[in-house]
N, C-alpha and C positions, 0 to 999 in steps of 0.2 A: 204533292200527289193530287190528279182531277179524277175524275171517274164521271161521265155519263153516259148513257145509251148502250152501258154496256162494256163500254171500252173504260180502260186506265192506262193515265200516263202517269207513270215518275223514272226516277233514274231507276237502270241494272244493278237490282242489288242479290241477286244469289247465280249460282254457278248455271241452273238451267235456263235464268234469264239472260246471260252473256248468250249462253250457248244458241240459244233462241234468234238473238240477233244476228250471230253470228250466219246460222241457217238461212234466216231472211237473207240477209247479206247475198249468199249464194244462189237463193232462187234469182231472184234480180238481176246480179249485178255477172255472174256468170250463167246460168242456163239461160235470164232472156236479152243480156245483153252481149254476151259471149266476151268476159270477161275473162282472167286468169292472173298465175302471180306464184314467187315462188313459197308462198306458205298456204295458199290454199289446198284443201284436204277434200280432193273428191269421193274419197270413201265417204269419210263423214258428211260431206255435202256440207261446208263451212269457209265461207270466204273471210280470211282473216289475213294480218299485217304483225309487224315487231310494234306498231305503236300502239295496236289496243291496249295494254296495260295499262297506258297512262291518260287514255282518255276516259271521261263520261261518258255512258251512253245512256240518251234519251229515249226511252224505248215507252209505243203504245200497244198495250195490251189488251186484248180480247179474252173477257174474262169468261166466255161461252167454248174456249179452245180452253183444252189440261193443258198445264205446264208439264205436266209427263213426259206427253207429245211432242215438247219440243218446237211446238209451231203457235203457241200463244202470242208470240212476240209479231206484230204485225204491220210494226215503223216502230224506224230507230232512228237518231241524230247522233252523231258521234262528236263530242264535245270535249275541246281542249284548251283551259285557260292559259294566257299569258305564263302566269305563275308556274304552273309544269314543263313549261318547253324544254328550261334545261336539264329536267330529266329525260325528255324524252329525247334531246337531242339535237331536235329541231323541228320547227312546225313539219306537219306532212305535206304540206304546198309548195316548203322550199325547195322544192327538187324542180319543180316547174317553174316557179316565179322569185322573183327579186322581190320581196318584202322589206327593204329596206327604208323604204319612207315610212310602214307602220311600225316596225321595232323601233326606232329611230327618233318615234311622236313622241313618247313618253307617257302616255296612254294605255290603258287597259286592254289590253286585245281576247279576242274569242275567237279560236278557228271552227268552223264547221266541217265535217265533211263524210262520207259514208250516207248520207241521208237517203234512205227508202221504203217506201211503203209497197206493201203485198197489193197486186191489183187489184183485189176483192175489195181492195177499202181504201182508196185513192179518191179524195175530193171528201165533202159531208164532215161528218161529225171530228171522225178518227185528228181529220188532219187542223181541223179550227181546235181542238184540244193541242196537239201536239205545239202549234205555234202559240197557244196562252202557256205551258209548258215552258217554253223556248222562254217566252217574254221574262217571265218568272225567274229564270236561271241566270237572264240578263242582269234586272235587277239586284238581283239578291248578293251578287260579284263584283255591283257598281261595275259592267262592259260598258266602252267606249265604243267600242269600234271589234261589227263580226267582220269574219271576211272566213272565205273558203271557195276552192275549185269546183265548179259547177259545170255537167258534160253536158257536149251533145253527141248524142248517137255518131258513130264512125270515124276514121280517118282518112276518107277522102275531103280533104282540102277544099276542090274546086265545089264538092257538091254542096258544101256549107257556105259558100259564099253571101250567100242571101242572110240566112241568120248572125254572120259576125259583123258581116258589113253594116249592118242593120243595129247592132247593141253598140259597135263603134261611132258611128256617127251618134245614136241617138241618148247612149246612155254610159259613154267615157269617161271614168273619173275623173275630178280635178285635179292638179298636182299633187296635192299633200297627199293626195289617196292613192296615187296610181301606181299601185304596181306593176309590174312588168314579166312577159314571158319571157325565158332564157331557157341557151342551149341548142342543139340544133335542133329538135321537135320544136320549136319555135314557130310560130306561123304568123305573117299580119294581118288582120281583122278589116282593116279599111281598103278592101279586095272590088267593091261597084262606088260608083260616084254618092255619095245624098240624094241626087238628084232622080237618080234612076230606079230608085228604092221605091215599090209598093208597098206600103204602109203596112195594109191589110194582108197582104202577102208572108209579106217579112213575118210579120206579131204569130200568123199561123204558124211558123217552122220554131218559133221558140219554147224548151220545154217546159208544162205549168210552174215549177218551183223555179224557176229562174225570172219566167213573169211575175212571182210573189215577189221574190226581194224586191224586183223594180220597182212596184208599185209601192212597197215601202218605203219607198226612197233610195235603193242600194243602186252601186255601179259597176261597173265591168273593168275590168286592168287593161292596158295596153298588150294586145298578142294574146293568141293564142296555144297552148300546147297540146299538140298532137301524141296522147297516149296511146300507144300501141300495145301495151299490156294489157289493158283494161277494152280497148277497144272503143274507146272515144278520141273526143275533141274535147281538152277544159277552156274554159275560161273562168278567171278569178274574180268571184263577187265582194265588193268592197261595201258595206253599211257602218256609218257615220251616226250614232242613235241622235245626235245634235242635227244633223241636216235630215232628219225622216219626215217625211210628208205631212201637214197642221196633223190631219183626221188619225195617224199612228201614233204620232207622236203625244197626244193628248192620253191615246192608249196605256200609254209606258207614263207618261205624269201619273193617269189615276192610280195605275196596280203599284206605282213607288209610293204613295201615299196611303195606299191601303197597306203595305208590307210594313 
C-alpha cells in the first residue's frame, strides 16, 4: 500500500473497490474509446470480462472521492500471474497472440492488461505511484517477464501505419521474446521502409503507456491485432526485468533489497 498527495494505491480489496474499477473501466474504455463486449452492463455503466475473477487489480485511489460514489477508483492495472492461468483458462492475450516462446521459457510470467486511468489524473503523482506499485508486485512474485496487449486507437489499418511501422523497425523483440499476432485480425507492423520514418513524427502518434514500457526497456511482438470489439489496434508488450534499461533496472535491484 503508497499513499501520497492524496491518492492510494494497493490491490481491490472490497466489492465497491472492484466495482469502482470496473466503472473506470467503462468511462474510458467504452464512452471515450467506443469500446464494447458481451458482458458489459450499460445500465450499470461497467466494462467487465469472464476473467476478472482471476485477476488482481491494481487500482489507485483518490482518497478526496467516497467510495459510496463509486468513482474513487481513478487507475487500475489488472494483473494476472503465471500461477493462475490455469484457472482462468488462458492468458486474455491468447486470443490475439501466440505466447508460445513465453509459456515455453520457463520463467515467471505477468500478464497486464485493462490498464486506465480517468483523464483528470493522467501523468504527475497518480501514475509514478501506480508504476512503484506495479514494481512492488513485481518483486514481491519474483516476475521474469510482463508482457500484455497494448492499443492504439481504431481499426483502420492504413491510418496506423506510421506508429506500427515505427515500434517495428525500432523496438521488435528478439526471438526468445517475440511473440506473434494470429488469426485473421492479424495485421503486419513493417507497413513504410526504416528509412522513410520521421522519428519525431512516428514517437508523436505512440500512446504515453506504450512509450513507458519502451523506455523501460519492453518490446513489441511481431503483428499486430485488429480489435473490433473494443475498437482498437493491439500490439503485444514484451518486458524482460533482466534486459531493462542500467537507470530501471538499478530501480528493481534497490526496492528487491529493500523488501
Amino acid at each position: 500500500m503508497t499513499s501520497q498527495d492524496g491518492y492510494l494505491v494497493r490491490l481491490a480489496e472490497s466489492e465497491a473497490d472492484h466495482a469502482a474499477a470496473l466503472r473506470l473501466r467503462y468511462r474510458v474504455f467504452v464512452e471515450e474509446l467506443g469500446a464494447n463486449g458481451p458482458l458489459v452492463d450499460h445500465q450499470a455503466k461497467m466494462e467487465r470480462d469472464e476473467f476478472d475473477p482471476h485477476f488482481d487489480h491494481l487500482v489507485l485511489i483518490d482518497q478526496r472521492r467516497n467510495a459510496r460514489d463509486l468513482d474513487h477508483v481513478v487507475g487500475v492495472y489488472r494483473l494476472l500471474p503465471c500461477d493462475r492461468r490455469a484457472a482462468a483458462g488462458r492468458f486474455y492475450s491468447e486470443t490475439e497472440f501466440d505466447l508460445s516462446v513465453l509459456k515455453s521459457s520457463g520463467r515467471r510470467l505477468l500478464e497486464l492488461g485493462r490498464s486506465c486511468v480517468d483523464p483528470q489524473h493522467r501523468g504527475g503523482t497518480g501514475m509514478f505511484l501506480m508504476w512503484n506499485a506495479l514494481a512492488g508486485y513485481v518483486l514481491e512474485r519474483e516476475i521474469d517477464i510482463l508482457f500484455g496487449a497494448a492499443s492504439l486507437r481504431g481499426t483502420d489499418v492504413e491510418a496506423l501505419n506510421l506508429p506500427l511501422s515505427y515500434l517495428y523497425h525500432n523496438h521488435l523483440a528478439p526471438e526468445p521474446l517475440r511473440v506473434r499476432a494470429i488469426g485473421p485480425q492479424a495485421a503486419a507492423m513493417d507497413r513504410i521502409p526504416k528509412g522513410q520514418i520521421d522519428r519525431r513524427e512516428a514517437s508523436a502518434t505512440i500512446p504515453a503507456l506504450i512509450k513507458a514500457y519502451l523506455r523501460l526497456g519492453g518490446f513489441v511482438g511481431d503483428g499486430a491485432f485488429v480489435d473490433h470489439e473494443f475498437n482498437t489496434t493491439d500490439v503485444c508488450l514484451v518486458m524482460d526485468t533482466e534486459r531493462m534499461s542500467a537507470k530501471h533496472r538499478d530501480f528493481y535491484t534497490k526496492r528487491r533489497a529493500e523488501a
